[in-house]
N, C-alpha and C positions, 0 to 999 in steps of 0.2 A: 325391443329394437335398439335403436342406435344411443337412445338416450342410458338405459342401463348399463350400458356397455362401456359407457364415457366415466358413470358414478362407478362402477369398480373398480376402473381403469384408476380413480382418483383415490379411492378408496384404500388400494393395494400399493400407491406410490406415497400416500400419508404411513402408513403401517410403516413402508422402507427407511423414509426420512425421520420417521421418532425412534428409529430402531437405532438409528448411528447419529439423531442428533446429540451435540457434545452436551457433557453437563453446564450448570451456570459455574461457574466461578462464586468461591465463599469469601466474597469482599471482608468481612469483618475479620476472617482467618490473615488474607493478605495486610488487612491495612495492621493486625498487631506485630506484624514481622516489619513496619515501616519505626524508623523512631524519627530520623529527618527526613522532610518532604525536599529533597532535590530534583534540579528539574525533570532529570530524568524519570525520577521515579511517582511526578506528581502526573506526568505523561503515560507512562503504563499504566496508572490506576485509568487514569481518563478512558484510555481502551479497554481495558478490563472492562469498565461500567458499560461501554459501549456496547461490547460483545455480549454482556449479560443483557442489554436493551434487548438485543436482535434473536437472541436464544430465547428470551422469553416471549417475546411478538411471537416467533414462529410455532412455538412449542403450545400456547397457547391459541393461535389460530387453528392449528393442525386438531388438538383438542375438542374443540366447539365443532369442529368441521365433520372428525370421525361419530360425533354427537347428533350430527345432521342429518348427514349420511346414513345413520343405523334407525333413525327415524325417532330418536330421542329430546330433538331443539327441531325448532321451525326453522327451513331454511333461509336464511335472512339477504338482504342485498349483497352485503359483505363477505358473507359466505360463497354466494353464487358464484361473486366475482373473483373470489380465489378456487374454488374448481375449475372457471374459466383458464385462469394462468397455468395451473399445476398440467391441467390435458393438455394445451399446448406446449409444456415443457418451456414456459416464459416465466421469469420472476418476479412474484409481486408488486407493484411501486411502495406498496407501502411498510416490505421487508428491504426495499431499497433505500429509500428515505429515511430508514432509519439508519444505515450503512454510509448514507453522505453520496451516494450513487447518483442522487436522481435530483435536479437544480432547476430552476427558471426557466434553464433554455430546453428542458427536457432530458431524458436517458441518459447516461453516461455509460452504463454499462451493457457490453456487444456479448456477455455469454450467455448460455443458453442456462435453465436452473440446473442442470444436471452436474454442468461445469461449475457454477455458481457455487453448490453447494459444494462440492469436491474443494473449492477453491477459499471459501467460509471455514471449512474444517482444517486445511493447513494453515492459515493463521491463528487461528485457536491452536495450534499445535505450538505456535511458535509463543505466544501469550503466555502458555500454562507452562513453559520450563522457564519462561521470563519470571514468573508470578511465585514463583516457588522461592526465588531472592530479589525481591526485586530492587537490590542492587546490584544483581548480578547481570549485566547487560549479553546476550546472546553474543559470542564472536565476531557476528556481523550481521547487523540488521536487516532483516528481509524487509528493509523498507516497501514494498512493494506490497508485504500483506499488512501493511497499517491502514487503521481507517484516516486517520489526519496525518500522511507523512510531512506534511510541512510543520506540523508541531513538534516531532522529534528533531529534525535540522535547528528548529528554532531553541529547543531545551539543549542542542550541541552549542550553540550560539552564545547561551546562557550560561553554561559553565567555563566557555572562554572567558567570558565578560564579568564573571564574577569575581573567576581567577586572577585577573591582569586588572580588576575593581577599573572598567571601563562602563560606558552607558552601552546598554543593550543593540541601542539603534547607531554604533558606530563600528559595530559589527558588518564585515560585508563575507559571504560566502566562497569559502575557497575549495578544489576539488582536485583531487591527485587520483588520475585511475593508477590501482596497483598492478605488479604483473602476473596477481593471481587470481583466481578463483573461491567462493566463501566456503570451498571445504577444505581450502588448502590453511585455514585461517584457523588459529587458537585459542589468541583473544585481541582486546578492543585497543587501538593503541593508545599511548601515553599524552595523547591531545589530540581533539577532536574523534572521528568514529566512524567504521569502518559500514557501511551498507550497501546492497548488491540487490542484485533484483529487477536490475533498468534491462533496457532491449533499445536500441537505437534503429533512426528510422532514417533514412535517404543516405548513410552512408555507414562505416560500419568503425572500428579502433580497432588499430593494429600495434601489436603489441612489440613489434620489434623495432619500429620508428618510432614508438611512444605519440603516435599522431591520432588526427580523427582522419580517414581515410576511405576513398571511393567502396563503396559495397559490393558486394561479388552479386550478379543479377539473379541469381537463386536464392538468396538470402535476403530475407522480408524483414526480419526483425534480429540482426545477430545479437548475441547476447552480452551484456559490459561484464566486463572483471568486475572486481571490487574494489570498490571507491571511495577517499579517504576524505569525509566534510571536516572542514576546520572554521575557522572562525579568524578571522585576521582586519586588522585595520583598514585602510583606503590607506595608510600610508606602508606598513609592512605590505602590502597587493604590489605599490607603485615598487620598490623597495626589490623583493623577490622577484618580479616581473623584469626587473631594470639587471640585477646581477646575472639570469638567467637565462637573459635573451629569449625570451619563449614567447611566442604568442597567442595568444587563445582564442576560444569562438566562445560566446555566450552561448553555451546550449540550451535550448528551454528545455524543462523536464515537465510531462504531463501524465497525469494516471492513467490515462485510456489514450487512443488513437483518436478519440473525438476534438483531440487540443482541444483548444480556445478556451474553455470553461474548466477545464481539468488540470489548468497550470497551475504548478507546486514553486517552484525557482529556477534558475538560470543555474549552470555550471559549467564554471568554465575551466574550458577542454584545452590541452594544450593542442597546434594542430602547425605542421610545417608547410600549407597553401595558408594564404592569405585568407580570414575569415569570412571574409564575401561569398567564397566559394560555396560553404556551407550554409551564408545565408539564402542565397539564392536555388540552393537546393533543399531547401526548408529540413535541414535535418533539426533532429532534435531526441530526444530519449523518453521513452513512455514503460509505466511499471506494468502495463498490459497489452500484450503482444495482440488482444484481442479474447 
C-alpha cells in the first residue's frame, strides 16, 4: 500500500541526492596553500569547514538511511524523521542548523529541499574556485551564498582597519551600488569589495538617478547591481556625506524575507526622496528572494 510507496519514493530520492551531492573539500590540501591567515582568508577556511559539516551530516544521514531502508540498520527515531522530511520535499532542521538557517525564533528558511539543494550546490560551486587560491577572492562575492555573510563585511572591515592601523570597532560600513552587474565585473577593487546577490523589497534602485526608487508593481524582489562595501570612519562618512550632498537611507539587509532574526547590517543607500519615505515603506534588501 501507501506506506511502500512512500519508502521508495524516499529510497529513489536518497539514490538522486548522493549521486550529485558535492565532494568534502581536502581542508589540509587548502590550508598548505595558506602561508598568512588574513581575514579574508581565515573567513573562507570558516566556510569551507562549514560546508564539509553539512556535506558530511547529509552524506552520512542519507547513508544510515539507504542502510534502513534495504533492511540492513533498524529503523531508528532519527531515521524515521528524516524520510518524514525527504517525502514531503521539506529540509531537515537538523541539515539546517547546521547551515545557520534555523534560530530560537524558528525556520528561516522558505525553500522547499529541492530548491535547497540546487541552492547548497552553487555555493559550493562558488567556495571550490575560491578554495583553489584562497587568496584569490571571486570578482565579486555572491555574498548571498555564504553561510555567515556578515563575517565577510566584517573581514572587509578588517583589512581597512589594519591598513589605516585604526581599531576595528571605529569602522562604520559604507555602500556604493555600482552601475553594473557581477558579470560585467573582473576583479575585486583597490579597497573594500565588491558583492552582489541582494534583491530589494518595497521598492526597487534605479540606476539612471543613482537612487533607491518606487518599485514597478510586478516586481517582488528586483534584483541590486553590485555593491561596493568599504570600510570608513564616522568621520570620512560625515566628510564624504558633507562634500557630496547625498543622502542616504539605512537599508537593513536580511538573509531571508523572514527579517527580524535574519539581519546582517544596514547599508546605506544613496536615495533623492527623503529617507522617511523608505522607512515607512519598510524597504529593505534580503540575499533570498525566497
Amino acid at each position: 500500500g501507501g506506506g511502500l510507496n512512500k519508502e521508495q519514493k524516499v529510497k529513489d530520492l536518497i539514490v538522486e541526492m548522493q549521486a550529485s551531492l558535492p565532494q568534502q573539500f581536502m581542508m589540509l590540501e587548502v590550508k598548505a596553500r595558506v602561508k598568512e591567515k588574513t581575514p579574508y582568508v581565515v573567513f573562507v577556511l570558516q566556510e569551507l569547514e562549514r560546508m564539509n559539516n553539512i556535506l558530511g551530516l547529509m552524506g552520512g544521514g542519507m547513508r544510515e538511511l539507504e542502510l534502513g531502508l534495504s533492511g540492513a540498520l533498524n529503523i531508528s527515531d532519527a531515521m524515521d524523521a528524516l524520510i518524514g522530511f525527504l517525502y514531503v520535499n521539506s529540509v531537515p532542521p537538523s541539515w539546517l542548523k547546521m547551515c545557520g538557517q534555523i534560530g530560537p525564533t524558528g525556520n528561516y528558511n522558505r525553500k522547499n529541499l529541492a530548491d535547497w539543494f540546487i541552492n547548497l550546490k552553487e555555493r559550493h560551486e562558488q567556495l571550490d574556485e575560491w578554495q583553489k587560491d584562497p587568496y584569490q577572492r571571486p570578482p565579486s562575492v555572491w555574498i548571498s551564498g555564504l553561510f555567515n555573510p556578515m563575517g565577510y563585511v566584517t573581514a572587509c572591515l578588517q583589512m581597512t582597519a589594519r591598513a589605516k592601523a585604526l581599531p576595528l570597532d571605529s569602522m562604520m560600513i559604507s555602500t556604493s551600488v555600482m552601475p553594473y552587474f557581477d558579470n560585467e565585473v573582473t576583479a575585486q577593487p583597490e579597497e573594500g569589495t565588491y558583492v552582489h546577490g541582494l534583491f530589494m523589497e518595497g521598492a526597487k534602485w534605479n540606476k539612471d538617478l543613482n537612487s533607491v526608487y518606487e518599485s514597478d508593481p510586478k516586481e517582488l524582489h528586483p534584483v541590486m547591481p553590485v555593491i561596493q562595501v568599504q570600510g570608513v570612519t564616522a568621520e570620512e562618512k560625515e566628510a564624504l556625506e558633507k562634500s557630496s550632498g547625498d543622502v542616504t537611507y539605512e537599508c537593513p539587509v536580511y538573509t531571508t524575507t523572514i527579517r527580524g532574526p535574519t539581519f546582517t547590517f544596514a547599508a546605506p543607500l544613496r536615495t533623492n526622496k527623503p529617507p522617511w519615505v523608505w522607512i515607512l515603506a519598510g524597504v529593505c534588501m534580503v540575499m533570498q528572494p525566497d
